[in-house]
N, C-alpha and C positions, 0 to 999 in steps of 0.2 A: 172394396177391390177396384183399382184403379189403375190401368193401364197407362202409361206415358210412352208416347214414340219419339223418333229423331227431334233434336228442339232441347229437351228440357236437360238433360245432361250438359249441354254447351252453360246453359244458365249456373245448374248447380256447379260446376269445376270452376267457372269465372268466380262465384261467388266466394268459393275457398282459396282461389290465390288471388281474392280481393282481402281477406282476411288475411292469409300470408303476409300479403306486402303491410296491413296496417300493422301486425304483432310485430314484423322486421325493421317497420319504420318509428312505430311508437318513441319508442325509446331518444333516439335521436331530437325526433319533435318535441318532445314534450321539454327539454333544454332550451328552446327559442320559445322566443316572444309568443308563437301560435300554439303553442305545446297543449295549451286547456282546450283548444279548438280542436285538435287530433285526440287528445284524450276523450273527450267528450263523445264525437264519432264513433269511437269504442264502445260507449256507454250505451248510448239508442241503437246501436244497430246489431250488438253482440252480445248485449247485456240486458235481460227485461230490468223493469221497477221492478217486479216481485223478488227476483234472484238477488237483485241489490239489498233489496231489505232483509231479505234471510240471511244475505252474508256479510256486508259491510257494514249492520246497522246493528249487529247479532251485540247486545251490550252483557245480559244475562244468560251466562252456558247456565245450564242445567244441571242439579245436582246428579253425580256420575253411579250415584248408589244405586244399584240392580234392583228393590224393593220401589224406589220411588220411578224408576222406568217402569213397573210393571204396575202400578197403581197409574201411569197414564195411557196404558194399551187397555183400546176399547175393541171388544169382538163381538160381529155379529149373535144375533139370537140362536143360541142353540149351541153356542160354542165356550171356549174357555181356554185359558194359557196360563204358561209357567214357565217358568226359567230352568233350562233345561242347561245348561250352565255357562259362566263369566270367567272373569279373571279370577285367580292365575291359571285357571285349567288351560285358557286360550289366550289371546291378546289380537286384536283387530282380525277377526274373520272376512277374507276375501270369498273364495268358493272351498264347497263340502264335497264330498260322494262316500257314500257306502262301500263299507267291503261285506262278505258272505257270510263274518260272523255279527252283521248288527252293529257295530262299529262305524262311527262316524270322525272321517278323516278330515281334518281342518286346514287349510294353509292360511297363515297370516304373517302381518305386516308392520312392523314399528316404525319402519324407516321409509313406506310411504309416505310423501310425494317424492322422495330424494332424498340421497346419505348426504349428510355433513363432509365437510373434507373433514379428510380424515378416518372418517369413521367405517369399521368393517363390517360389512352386511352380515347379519345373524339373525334373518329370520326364520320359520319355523315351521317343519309340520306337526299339526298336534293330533293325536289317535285318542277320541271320547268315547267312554264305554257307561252304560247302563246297567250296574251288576245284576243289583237287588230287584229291576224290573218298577219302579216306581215314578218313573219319567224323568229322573234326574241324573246328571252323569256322576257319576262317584269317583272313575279313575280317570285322568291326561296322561298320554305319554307322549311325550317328545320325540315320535318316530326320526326328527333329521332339525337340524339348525345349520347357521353358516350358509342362510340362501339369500339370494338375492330380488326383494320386492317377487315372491312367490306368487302366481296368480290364476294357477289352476292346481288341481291335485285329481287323480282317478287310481282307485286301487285295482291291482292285475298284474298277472303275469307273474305274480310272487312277488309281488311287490307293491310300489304305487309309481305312475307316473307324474312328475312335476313341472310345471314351467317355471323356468329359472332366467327370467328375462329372456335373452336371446337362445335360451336351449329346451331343449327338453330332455328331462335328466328321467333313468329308472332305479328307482332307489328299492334297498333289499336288504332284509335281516337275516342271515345266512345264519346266526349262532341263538336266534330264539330270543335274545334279552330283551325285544321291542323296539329298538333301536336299528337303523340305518347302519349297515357297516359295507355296502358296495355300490357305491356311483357308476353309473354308466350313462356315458351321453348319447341320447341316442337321435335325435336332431340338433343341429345348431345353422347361424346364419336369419333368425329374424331378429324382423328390425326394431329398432329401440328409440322411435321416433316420441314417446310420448308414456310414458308409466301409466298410466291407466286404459292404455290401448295395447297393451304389449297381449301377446298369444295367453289366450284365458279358456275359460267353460267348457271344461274337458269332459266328454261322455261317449259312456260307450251305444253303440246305433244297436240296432234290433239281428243283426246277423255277424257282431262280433267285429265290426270295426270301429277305428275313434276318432271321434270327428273331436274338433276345438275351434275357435273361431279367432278372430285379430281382429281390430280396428284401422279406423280411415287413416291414421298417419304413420302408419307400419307397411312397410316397404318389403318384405321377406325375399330372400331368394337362400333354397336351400340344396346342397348337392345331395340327389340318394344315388343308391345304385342303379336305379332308373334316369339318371340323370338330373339336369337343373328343373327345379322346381319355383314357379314365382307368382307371387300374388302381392300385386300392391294397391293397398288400399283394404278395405275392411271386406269381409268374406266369413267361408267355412272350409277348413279342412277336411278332405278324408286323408286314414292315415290306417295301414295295415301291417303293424308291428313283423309279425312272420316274415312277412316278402319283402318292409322296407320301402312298399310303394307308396307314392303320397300323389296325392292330387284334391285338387280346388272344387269342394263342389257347390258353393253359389259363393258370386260375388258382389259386394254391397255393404248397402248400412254405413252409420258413420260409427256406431261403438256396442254391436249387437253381444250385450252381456246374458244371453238366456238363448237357452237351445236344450230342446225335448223332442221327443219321439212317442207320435200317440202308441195305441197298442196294433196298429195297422201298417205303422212302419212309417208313416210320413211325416215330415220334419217341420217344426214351428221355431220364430228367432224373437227375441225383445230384442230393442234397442238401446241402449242410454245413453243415448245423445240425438236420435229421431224422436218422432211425437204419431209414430203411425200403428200401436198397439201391440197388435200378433200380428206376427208377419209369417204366411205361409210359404213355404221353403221346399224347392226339390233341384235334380242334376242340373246344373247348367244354369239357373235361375240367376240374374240379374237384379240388382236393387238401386236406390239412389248413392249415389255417390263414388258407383262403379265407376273407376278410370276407365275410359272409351268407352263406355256401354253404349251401342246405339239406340236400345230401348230397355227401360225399365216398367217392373211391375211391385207397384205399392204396397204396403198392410192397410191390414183386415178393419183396421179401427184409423182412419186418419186424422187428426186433432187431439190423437189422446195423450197423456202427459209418457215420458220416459221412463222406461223400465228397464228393471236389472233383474235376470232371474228368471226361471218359468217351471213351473211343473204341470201336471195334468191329475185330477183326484183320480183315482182307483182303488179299487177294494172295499171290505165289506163294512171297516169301521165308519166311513162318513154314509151321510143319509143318499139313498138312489137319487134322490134330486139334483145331487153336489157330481155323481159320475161324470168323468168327462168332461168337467170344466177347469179351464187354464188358471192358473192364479201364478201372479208376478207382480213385482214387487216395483209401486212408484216411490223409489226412494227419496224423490227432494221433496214431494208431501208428506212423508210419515205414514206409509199405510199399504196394505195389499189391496190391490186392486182385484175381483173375477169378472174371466168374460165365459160366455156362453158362447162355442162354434155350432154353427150347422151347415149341413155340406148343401153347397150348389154348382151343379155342374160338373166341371172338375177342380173345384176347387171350394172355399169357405164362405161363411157371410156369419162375421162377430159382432156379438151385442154385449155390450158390458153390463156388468148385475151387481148387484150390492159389493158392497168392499164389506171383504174377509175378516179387516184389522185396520185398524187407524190408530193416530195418536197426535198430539197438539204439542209433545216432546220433539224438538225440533233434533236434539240429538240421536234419535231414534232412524235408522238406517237400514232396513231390508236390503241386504244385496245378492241374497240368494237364497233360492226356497228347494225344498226336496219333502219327498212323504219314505220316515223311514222304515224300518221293519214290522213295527209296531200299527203300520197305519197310519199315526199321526203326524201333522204338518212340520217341518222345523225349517226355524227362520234364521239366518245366518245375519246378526245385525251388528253392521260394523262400528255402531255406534262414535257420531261423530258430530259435533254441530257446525263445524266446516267442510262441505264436499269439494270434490272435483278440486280445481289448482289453476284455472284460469280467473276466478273474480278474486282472489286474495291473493295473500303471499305463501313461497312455500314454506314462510320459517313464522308464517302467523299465530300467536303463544294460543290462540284460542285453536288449535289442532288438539287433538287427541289422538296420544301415540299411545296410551295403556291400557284402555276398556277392550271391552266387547261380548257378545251375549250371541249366544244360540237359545232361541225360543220355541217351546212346544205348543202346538194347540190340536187342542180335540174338540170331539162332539162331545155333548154333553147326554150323560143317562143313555150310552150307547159301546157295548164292549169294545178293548181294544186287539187287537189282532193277536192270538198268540207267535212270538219269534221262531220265524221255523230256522230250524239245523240244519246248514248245507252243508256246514263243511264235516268231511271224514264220511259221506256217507254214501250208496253204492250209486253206479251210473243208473241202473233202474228207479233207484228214489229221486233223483237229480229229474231224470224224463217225466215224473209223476209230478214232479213241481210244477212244469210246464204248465199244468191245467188250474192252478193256484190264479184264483181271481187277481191279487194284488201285483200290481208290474212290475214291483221292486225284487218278487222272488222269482216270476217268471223272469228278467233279467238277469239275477244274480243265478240263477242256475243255467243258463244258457253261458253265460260267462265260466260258467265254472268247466263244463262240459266242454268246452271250446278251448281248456287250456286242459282238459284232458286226451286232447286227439280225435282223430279219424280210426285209429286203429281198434282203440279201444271204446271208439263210444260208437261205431259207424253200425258192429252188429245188432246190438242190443237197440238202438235208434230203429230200424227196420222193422224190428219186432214188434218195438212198441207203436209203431204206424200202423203195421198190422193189426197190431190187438184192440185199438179204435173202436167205439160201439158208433158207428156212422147214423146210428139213432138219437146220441146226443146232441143235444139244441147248437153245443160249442164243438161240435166232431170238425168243422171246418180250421177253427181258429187252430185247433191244436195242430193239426196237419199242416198251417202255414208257421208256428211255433219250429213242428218238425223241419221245416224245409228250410228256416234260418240256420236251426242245429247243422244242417247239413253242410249249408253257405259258408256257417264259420269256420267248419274244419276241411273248408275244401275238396268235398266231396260230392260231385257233382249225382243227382237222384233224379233220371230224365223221369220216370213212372210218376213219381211223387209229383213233378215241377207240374205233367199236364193233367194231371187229376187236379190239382188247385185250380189251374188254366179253366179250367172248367166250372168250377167251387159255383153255386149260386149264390153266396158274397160278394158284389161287386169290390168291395174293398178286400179280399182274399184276392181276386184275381187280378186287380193293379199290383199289389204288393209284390203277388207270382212275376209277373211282366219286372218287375226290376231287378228280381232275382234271376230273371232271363236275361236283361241285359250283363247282366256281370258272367252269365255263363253260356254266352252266343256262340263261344268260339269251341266248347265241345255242346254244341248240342248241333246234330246236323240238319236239320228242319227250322232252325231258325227263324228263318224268313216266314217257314208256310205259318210258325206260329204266330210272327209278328204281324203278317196280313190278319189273320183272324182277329189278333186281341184290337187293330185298327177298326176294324168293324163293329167292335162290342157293343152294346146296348150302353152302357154306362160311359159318360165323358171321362169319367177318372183313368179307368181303364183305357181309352183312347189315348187320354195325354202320355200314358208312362210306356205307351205301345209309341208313340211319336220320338219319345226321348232315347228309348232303347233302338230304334232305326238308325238313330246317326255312327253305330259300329258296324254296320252292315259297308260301309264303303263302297257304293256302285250306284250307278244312276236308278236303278229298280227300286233300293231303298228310300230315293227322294220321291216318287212315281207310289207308292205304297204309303209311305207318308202322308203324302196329298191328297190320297182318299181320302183323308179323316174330313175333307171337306164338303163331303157328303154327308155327313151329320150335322147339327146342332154343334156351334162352337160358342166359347165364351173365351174373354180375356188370357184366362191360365193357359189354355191350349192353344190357342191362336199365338201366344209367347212362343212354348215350345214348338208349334212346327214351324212358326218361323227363325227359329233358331235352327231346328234341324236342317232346314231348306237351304239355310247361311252353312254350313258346316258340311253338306255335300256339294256344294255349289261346284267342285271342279268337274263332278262326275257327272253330273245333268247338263252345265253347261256346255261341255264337251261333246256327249251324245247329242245336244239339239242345234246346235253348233253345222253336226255334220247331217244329222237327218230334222228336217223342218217342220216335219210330221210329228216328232217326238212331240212329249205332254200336248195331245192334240187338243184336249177339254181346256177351253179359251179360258175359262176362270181358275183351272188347277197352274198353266200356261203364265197367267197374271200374276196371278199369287205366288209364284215362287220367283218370277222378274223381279219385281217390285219389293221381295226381299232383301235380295243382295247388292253390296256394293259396286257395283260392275258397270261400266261407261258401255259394255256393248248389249247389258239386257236393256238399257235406256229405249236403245232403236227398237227393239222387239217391242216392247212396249207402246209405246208409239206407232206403231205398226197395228197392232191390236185396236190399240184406241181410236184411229181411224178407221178401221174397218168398224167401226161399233161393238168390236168384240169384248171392250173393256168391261167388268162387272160398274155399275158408278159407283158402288159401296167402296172401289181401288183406287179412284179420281185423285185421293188429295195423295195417297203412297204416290201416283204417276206422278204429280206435280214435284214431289218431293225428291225423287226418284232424279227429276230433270233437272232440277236446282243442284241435286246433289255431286249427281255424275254425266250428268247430259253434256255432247263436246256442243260445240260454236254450230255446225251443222241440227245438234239436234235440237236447240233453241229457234234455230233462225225458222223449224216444223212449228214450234211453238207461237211465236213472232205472227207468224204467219196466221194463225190459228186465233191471235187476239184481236187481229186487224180483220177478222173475218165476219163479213154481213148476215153468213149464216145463223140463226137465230139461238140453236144451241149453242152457239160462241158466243154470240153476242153476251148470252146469260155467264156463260165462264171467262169472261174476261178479265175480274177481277184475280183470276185465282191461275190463269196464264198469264198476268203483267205479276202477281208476287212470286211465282216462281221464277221470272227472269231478276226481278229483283233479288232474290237468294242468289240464284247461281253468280251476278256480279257481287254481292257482297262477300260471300262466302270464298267463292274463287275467280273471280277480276276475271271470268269466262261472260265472251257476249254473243249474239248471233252472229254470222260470217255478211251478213247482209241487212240490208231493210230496218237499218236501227232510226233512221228520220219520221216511221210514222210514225213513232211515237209521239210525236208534236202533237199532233191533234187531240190527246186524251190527258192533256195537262190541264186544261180547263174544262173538263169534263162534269156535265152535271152528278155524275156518279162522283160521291168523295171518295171512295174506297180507290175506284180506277185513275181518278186524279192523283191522289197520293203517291201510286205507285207511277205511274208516269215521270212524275215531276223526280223522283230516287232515280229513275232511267236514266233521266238528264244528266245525273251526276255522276254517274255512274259506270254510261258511255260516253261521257267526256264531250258533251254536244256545247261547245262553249259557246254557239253562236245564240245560244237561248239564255245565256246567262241575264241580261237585262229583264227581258222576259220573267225570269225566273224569280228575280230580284222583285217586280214590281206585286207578283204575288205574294212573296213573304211580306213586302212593307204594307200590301194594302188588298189584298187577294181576301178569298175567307178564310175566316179564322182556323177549321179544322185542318186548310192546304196549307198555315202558315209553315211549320214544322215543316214538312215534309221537302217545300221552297230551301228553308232556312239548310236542312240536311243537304240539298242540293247542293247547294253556294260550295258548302264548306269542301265536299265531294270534289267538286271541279277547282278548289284551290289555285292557286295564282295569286300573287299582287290582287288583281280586279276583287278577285270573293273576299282576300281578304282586308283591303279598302272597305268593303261592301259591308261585311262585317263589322268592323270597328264602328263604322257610323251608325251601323241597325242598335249597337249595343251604348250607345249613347244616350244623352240623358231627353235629347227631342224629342225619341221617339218611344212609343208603348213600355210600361214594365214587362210586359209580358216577353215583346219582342226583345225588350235589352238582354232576358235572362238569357231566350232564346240562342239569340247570336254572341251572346258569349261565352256559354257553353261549348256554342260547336266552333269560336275562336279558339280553346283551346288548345284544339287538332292541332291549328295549325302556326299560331304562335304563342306562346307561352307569357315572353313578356307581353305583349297588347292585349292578352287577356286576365292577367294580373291586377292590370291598372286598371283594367274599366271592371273589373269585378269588385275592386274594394270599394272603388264611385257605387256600383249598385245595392252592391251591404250596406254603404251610411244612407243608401237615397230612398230604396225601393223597401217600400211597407206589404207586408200583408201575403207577400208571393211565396207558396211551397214552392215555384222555382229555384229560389236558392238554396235548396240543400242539393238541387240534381248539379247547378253549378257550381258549391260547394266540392259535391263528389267526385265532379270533370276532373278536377286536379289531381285526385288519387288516380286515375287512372293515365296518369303520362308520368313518364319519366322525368323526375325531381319538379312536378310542377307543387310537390308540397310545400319543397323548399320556398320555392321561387313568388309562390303564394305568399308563405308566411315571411319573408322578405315585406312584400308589397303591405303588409298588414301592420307588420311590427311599430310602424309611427302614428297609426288611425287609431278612430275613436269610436264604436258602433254602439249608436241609439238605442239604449234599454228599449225603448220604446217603440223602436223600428217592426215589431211584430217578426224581424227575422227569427227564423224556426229554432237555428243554432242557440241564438243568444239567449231566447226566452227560456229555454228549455235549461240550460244552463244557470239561467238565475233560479229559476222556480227549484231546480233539486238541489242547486247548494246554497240557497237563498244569501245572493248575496247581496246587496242593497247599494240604493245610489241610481242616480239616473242614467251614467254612461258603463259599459265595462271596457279596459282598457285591454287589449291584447299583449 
């Protein structure tokens, strides 16, 4: 669990339309003389060794026969598998879900990555049944065909929902034959930026709504009757078919294939295309690669390989040891991964545990996992020895458009669950499932119950609350079972919500707390409950009391909030209230605005400035922090705060503050010169005054304070240092070289860039050549061409030139204008430059020069 603040978002979105511009420009390049030099760039910096070898080296596919895949799946001790069935029942399994009779519904794909021209999309949902009870399917039906790269399916509502690329279609067998006979669209409008990112992992949440998730290069914007809906970039949807309401509830990830819900109601995401494990998931939550995010919060497991898929063990067939643990699926190693959660705080801490399943069959494909009626695991394996569509072609013959396998595994010498009967059977039996260890039937009877109504399930619901033996060990859980029952048919049970409020489960009463936010607007005590659950003994509790304030809309909501900083906080919570704090921001800042006494607790006061985006809590702030009111744990938010939205006045406080002999300035020097350096970089905002002392902390025995000084220079335009400045980079120390050399380029003119050209000549240092001709790039394109290719045939040994390499992608056609200057040279196999070496060594090509 790792929290990121302001900073790393600018890093990650730079690095994806650094990636944009290479994918848009490749193409072109790779026709000129430089073309192997931009391809190659490709390779190191997008592409590991390992993924090259699995796909571009792949010489021997795999025999496709179902028997010899199953002779190369190895399962932990104690366990066992089977082929629970292949083609033709199915053909390339994307995602599964259950319906209430045991049935496992399929969507697959032949025409993934892309139809042919020409050709008419016919892919497929297929409906696999278990007659005889022996773990194998016996019937397929073809519930719908004629869809388009399908890539979620959830049965409900009498039907099943589908994603059909840019829709979401509800399909229904109105005459019983098994078959699909009425389409209804019932979203449309996401985007279609990428097939294997399009709106996927459809499931229904613990109180009868359906979440589903999109990827980082899906753009959606959807009209309901609530209006425009939009989420760009990868996320979760909520989605509540009845009312037609839709709304985003976390945004992030770059391809989050796997979304579950413990039995507590909180939400867990894989990724496949991050490396951060389980990623814990709730309202409002934030990830990498959220468009704007100002801050994000990591998974559970960081370094871990990409996952598609997630479930959670429950029930009585696996061993008590396996309860509770996640398993998902690393599909580009061949194998199920488990991790072990335990809670801390309010939030997780994962430890990964033996893998489930493995295999050394490279065509072997986990891309979704489920535990079905029965108990046992099943593995959704798309079977393919080519993934993904970015390291090969999409028409590469080693695809596989006709397999695929759904696999069973059990415990071994341990019963399997008998399949309980939901459907046809009364709303009392339905309520009585509730208490069914296995999530799959407490689920499917909640679902079922929920397309039964309010009317008819609302009485006999009460009853069965009442009839409760509050003696039992699970009398809590079922009472919050009941109070989802309630949530999905829309029928608000104040009695019921504060007896859970109360429940001695702390995870009973966070759940209660979100079931209270979705019904703040009739319960009229709202508030007094949300002050309370603010106060709870448990962080968990605390967080979903912070999340559910931001519907209260008034400044007493931000002010009640802020309590929670009277507790113990950790990352999770510290995210949401400073999300809450952002999202009342008009109503507090308004009130403190007009009375100055508002939030009078200097650190509740800090902590909610120092959130928001706003140029006038900068002053407040600053105000604080001279009076010594600041907490110092706020120090770097202040600094950050002043960089980010501080005006010209409230720098020149800052200014002031670095230049100051008082001793605790003296120590924060370095961290008042790099916030003025932010604010110039960021927004070309300087102090209204006093920018000349600077001079004297250029040559400062501190390098830290030096560095930033010398950026100052260039940054407020002090041209008269530029000699000065210069003789530091030619001959200063080495650590202020840099920072000189940014200088120069910063203050621009004829002069730095004279200055320039001769620093990046062959007199002087390799170090300094790379230096000053990287940051020549800025500012002329051609004179940094020419002395760049002089530095490629000259300069040995220097990682330098890949960062001046890289300069060129980031200016406007300086690729071209690069591979111009290149197109008639000859670079020295032997130059130890990084590009070239690395180039012969993986396509070994031989000879002492390579010509471009």
């Amino acid at each position: 669990m790792r929290d990121q603040k302001p900073g790393i978002m600018t890093n990650v979105k730079g690095i994806y339309h650094w990636m944009d511009r290479v994918h848009t420009t490749v193409g072109e390049v790779s026709k000129t003389p430089f073309g192997l030099f931009g391809i190659l760039l490709l390779h190191m910096l997008l592409i590991s060794p390992a993924r090259m070898a699995a796909q571009d080296n792949l010489r021997n596919v795999p025999n496709p026969d179902p028997q010899y895949e199953l002779e190369t799946l190895n399962v932990a001790d104690g366990f066992e598998v089977n082929l629970f069935a292949d083609e033709p029942m199915l053909v390339k399994p994307i995602q599964m879900n259950w319906d209430e009779q045991g049935r496992l519904w399929v969507v697959g794909s032949e025409h993934y990555p892309q139809l042919k021209p020409g050709e008419v999309p016919n892919d497929k949902i297929y409906v696999l049944e278990d007659t005889t009870g022996d773990g194998k399917a016996d019937v397929s039906t073809v519930f719908a065909e004629g869809l388009h790269i399908p890539t979620g399916i959830l049965p409900g509502d009498g039907g099943a929902y589908v994603a059909n690329a840019t829709e979401i279609l509800h399909l229904k067998d109105t005459n019983g034959d098994g078959k699909a006979d009425q389409r209804r669209k019932v979203l449309t409008g996401f985007g279609t930026g990428d097939t294997h990112h399009l709106i996927h992992t459809f499931r229904w949440g613990p109180a009868g709504r359906f979440y589903f998730n999109q990827s980082i290069y899906i753009h959606s914007r959807i009209e309901t009757p609530h209006g425009v809906k939009e989420l760009k970039g990868g996320g979760v949807w909520r989605f509540q078919p009845e009312t037609m309401e839709l709304g985003v509830y976390a945004r992030g990830l770059i391809n989050p294939w796997g979304l579950r819900f413990n039995k507590w109601g909180q939400s867990f995401l894989t990724d496949g295309a991050g490396r951060e494990g389980i990623n814990y998931a709730f309202p409002g939550l934030t990830f990498v690669s959220a468009p704007g995010a100002e801050r994000i919060i990591e998974g559970l497991n960081p370094g871990q390989p990409k996952h598609s898929g997630l479930e959670i063990i429950s029930g009585r067939h696996f061993p008590d040891s396996l309860a509770g643990s996640f398993i998902t699926n690393d599909f580009r190693a061949n194998r199920i991964n488990r991790f072990v959660l335990e809670e801390q705080g309010s939030g997780y801490v994962s430890n990964q545990a033996e893998d489930l399943l493995w295999s050394d069959n490279v065509a072997f494909r986990p891309v979704d996992i489920s535990i079905g009626p029965d108990g046992a695991i099943y593995v959704a394996d798309w079977y393919n020895p080519i993934i993904q569509h970015g390291e090969v072609d999409f028409r590469d013959p080693r695809r596989d458009h006709t397999h695929g396998r759904i696999w069973r595994i059990t415990a071994k010498d341990r019963p399997l669950v008998d399949k309980p009967k939901l459907k046809g059977i009364s709303t009392g039996e339905l309520l009585d499932a509730l208490k069914r260890p296995e999530k799959w039937t407490r689920s499917q009877a909640k679902r079922l119950l929920k397309e039964r109504g309010a009317e008819q399930v609302v009485p006999e619901l009460k009853a069965w609350v009442d009839g409760l033996d509050p003696s039992d060990s699970r009398y809590e859980q079922y009472l919050l079972e009941a109070l989802w029952v309630f949530q999905s048919v829309d029928a608000v049970n104040r009695p019921l919500l504060e007896k859970t409020l109360n429940a001695e489960n702390h995870q009973v009463r966070a759940a209660t707390v979100r079931v209270l936010n979705y019904w703040y607007e009739n319960i009229d005590n709202a508030s007094h409950l949300l002050e309370q659950a603010v106060g709870d003994d448990h962080a968990k509790v605390r967080l979903e009391a912070v999340i559910a304030l931001r519907n209260q809309q008034n400044a007493k909501a931000a002010t009640t909030a802020l309590s929670v900083l009277d507790s113990p906080m950790d990352n999770f919570l510290d995210f949401a209230l400073w999300q809450t704090v952002r999202e009342l921001e008009p109503y507090w800042m308004e009130r403190l605005q007009a009375d100055s006494s508002f939030l009078k607790d200097p650190r509740k006061r800090a902590y909610a400035l120092k959130s928001v985006p706003n140029p006038e809590a900068v002053g407040h702030l600053l105000t604080l922090y001279q009076r010594g009111e600041m907490p110092e744990e706020y120090n770097e938010d202040l600094f950050n705060s002043v960089a980010r939205w501080g005006t010209s006045d409230d720098l020149a406080v800052i200014l002031n503050l670095a230049t100051s002999d008082a001793e605790i300035h003296r120590e924060r020097r370095a961290s008042y010169l790099a916030a003025l350096v932010e604010a110039a970089r960021q927004r070309e905002v300087k102090p209204t005054e006093g920018i000349d002392q600077i001079v004297k902390y250029i040559d400062s025995d501190n390098v830290e304070i030096a560095q930033h000084a010398l950026r100052l220079t260039g940054y407020w335009n002090l041209e008269h240092l530029r000699e000065d400045i210069a003789d530091i980079a030619k001959m200063g120390k080495e650590a202020l070289r840099p920072a000189a050399v940014d200088a120069l380029a910063t203050l621009g003119g004829n002069q730095s860039l004279d200055l320039l050209v001769r620093m990046s000549g062959s007199e002087y240092p390799d170090e300094l050549r790379l230096m000053a001709a990287e940051r020549l790039v800025r500012l002329n394109l051609e004179k940094a061409a020419s002395n760049a290719v002089k530095i490629f045939r000259e300069v040995s040994g220097q990682a330098g030139t890949e960062d001046l390499f890289s300069a060129f992608f980031s200016q406007e056609g300086g690729i071209e204008i690069l591979a111009e200057k290149l197109s008639d040279q000859e670079i020295p196999k032997r130059s130890h430059w990084k590009v070239a070496s690395l180039w012969n060594d993986k396509y070994h090509l031989t000879g002492e020069k390579i010509k471009t």
